[in-house]
C-alpha positions in Angstrom: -22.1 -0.8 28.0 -23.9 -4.2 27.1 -21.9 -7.3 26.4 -23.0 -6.8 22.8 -21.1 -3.6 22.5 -18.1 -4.2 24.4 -15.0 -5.0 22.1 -13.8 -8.6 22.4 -12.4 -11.4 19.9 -13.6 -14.6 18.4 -12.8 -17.5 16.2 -16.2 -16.9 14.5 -15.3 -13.0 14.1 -12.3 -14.6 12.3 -14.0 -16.6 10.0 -16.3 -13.6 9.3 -13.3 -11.4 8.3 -12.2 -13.9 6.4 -15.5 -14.0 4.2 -16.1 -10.5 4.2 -12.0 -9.8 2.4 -14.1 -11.6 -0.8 -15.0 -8.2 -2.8 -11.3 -7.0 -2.1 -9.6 -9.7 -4.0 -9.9 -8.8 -7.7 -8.1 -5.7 -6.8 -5.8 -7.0 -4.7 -4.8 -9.7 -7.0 -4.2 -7.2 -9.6 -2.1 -5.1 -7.9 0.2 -7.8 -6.6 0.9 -9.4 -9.9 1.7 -6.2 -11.2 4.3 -5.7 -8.6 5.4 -8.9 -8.8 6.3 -8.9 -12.4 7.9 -5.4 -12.3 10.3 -6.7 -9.4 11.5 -9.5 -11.5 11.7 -7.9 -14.3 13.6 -5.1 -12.5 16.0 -7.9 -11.1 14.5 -8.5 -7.7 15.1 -12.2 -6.2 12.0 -14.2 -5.3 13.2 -13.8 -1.9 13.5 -10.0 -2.4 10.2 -9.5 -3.9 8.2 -11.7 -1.5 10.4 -9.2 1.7 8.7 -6.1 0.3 5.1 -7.9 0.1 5.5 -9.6 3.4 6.9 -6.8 5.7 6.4 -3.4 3.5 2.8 -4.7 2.3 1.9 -1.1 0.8 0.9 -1.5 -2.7 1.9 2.1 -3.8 5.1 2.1 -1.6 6.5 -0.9 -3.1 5.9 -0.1 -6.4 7.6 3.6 -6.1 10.3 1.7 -4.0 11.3 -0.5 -7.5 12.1 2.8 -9.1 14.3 3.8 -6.4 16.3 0.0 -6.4 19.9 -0.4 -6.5 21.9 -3.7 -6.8 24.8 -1.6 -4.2 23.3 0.1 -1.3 24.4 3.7 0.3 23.2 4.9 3.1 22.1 7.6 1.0 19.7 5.3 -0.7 18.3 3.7 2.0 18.0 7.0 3.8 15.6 7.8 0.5 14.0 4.6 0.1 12.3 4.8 3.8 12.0 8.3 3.7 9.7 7.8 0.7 8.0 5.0 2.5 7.2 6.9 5.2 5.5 9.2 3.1 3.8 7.3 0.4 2.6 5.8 3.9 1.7 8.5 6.4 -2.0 8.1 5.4 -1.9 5.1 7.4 -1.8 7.1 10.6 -5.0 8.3 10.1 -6.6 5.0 9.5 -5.1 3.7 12.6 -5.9 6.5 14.7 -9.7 6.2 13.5 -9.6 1.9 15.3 -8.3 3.6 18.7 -11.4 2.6 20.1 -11.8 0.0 18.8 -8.7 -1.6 19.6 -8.0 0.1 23.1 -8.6 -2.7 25.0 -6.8 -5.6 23.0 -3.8 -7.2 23.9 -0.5 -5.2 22.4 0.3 -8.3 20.1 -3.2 -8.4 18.6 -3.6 -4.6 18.3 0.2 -4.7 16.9 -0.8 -7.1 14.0 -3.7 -5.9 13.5 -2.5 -2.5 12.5 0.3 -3.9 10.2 -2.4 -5.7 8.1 -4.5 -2.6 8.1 -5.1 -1.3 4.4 -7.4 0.8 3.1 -9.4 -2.2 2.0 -9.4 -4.1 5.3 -10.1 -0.9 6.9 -13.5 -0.2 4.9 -14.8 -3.5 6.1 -13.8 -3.0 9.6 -14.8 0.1 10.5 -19.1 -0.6 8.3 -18.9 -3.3 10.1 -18.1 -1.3 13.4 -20.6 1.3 12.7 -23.6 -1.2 12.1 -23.0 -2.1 15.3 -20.4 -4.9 15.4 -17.5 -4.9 18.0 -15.9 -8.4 17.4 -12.1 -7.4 16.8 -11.6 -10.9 15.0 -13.6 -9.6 12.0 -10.5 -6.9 11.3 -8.4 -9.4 12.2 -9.8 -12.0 9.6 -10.1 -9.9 6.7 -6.7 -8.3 7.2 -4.6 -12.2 7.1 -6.7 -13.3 4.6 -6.1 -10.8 2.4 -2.1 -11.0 3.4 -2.0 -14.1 2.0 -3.9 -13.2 -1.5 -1.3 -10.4 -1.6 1.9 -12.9 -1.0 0.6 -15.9 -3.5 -0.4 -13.2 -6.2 3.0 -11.5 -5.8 5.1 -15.0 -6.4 2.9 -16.0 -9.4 3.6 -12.4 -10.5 7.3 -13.3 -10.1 7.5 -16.1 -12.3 4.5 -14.7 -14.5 7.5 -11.8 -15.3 10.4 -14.0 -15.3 8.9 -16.0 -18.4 9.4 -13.6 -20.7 13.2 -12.7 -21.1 12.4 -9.6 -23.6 10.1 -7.4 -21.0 10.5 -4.3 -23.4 9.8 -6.0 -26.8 6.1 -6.9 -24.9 5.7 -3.6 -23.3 6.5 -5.1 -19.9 8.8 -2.3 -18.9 5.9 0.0 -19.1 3.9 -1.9 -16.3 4.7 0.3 -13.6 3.9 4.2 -15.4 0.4 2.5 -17.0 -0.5 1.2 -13.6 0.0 4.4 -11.7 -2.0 6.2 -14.6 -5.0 4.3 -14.5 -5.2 4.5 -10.8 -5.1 8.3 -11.1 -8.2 8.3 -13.1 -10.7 7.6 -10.9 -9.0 10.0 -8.5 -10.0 12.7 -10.4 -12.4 15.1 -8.9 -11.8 18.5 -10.3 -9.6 20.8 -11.4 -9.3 22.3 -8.0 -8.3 18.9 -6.2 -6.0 17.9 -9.2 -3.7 20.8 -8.3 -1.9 19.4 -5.5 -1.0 17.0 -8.8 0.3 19.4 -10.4 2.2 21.3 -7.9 3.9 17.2 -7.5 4.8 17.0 -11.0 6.5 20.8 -11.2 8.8 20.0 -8.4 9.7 16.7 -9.6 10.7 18.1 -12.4 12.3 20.9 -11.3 14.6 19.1 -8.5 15.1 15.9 -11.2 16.6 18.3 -13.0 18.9 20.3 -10.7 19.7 17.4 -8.0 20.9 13.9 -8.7 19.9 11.4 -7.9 15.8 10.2 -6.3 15.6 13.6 -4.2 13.1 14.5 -6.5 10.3 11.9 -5.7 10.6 13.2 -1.8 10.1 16.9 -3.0 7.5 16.0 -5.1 5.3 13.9 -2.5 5.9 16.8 0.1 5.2 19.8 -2.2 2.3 18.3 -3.0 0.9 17.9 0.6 1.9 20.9 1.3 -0.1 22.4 -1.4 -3.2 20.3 -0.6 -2.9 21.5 2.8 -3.1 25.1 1.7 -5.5 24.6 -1.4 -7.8 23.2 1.7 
């Protein structure tokens, strides 16, 4: 294999990265003032609300994880929190399985980071650039702090963008959270076909929300509808 091909690291693959997290932005800033203002309008601290975009940094997960937020913690709870994490979640194995390798040779630490900062977004760079050729590991790397820290600073002005308004509900504020997760459904759509593993979701919610109390429901939901995607493929 020539030099050129061979995975290693720059500061220039960095900076690269970096520029190449531009396009991503928009939707990132988005997203992270949405959460943001749901936490504290939820009653999240600034310190609680910055922890889930520092360590959890999933978008979806954190979001989902507000509904299931108590101000006293069971075991029970935190049981369901993480299991719904872990779900919400699981299509990040298959991201990270697709840099293997990639990342192979890397140091643990590097490879370690650079698969917490992986999202989908960071991923899409990485891997076009990968495939036109590229093999600097800094280029993942770059985009996937840069657009860490868009995430944090767009999640604290979110914070104190919510925590300005001391009647969420009489501006609609409360309904941040279901409007989101609707319009991100939309372009999703692809069929009737695909949109029954959807449907199959929303049944068993239903169905368990009613019979089991407590946020059992939103694990059944996520699982039954897997499982029906898996068989509807």
């Amino acid at each position: 294999m020539s030099p050129a091909l061979r995975p290693h690291f720059s500061t220039a693959g960095l900076r690269q990265g970096a520029r190449a997290a531009f396009p991503a932005f928009p939707g990132f800033i988005m997203f992270a003032l949405a959460f943001g203002t749901a936490a504290s309008q939820k009653g999240l601290s600034l310190g609680e609300t910055l922890g889930l975009s520092a360590f959890v940094y999933a978008g979806a997960s954190q979001m989902v994880g507000l509904e299931i937020w108590q101000s006293a913690w069971t075991p029970s709870t935190i049981l369901t929190i993480m299991t719904v994490t872990a779900v919400v979640n699981a299509r990040m194995i298959l991201l990270g399985a697709t840099l293997q390798p990639w990342l192979k040779d890397e140091p643990l630490a590097r490879t370690a980071l650079n698969l917490f900062l992986i999202t989908e977004a960071g991923w899409l760079v990485g891997t076009r650039y990968h495939s036109e050729g590229g093999r600097d590991v800094g280029v993942l790397l770059g985009c996937g702090l840069v657009l860490w820290v868009v995430w944090l600073v767009s999640t604290f002005t979110g914070f104190f963008a919510g925590a300005l308004v001391p009647e969420p509900k009489r501006f609609g504020l409360d309904l941040v959270m279901p409007i989101f997760f609707g319009v991100m459904l939309v372009p999703l759509w692809k069929g009737a076909k695909p949109a029954l593993p959807w449907l199959v979701a929303g049944l068993v919610s239903l169905v368990v929300h009613a019979l089991v109390p407590g946020y059992v429901f939103i694990i059944a939901g996520a699982l039954a509808g897997v499982i029906a995607g898996m068989l509807i493929e």
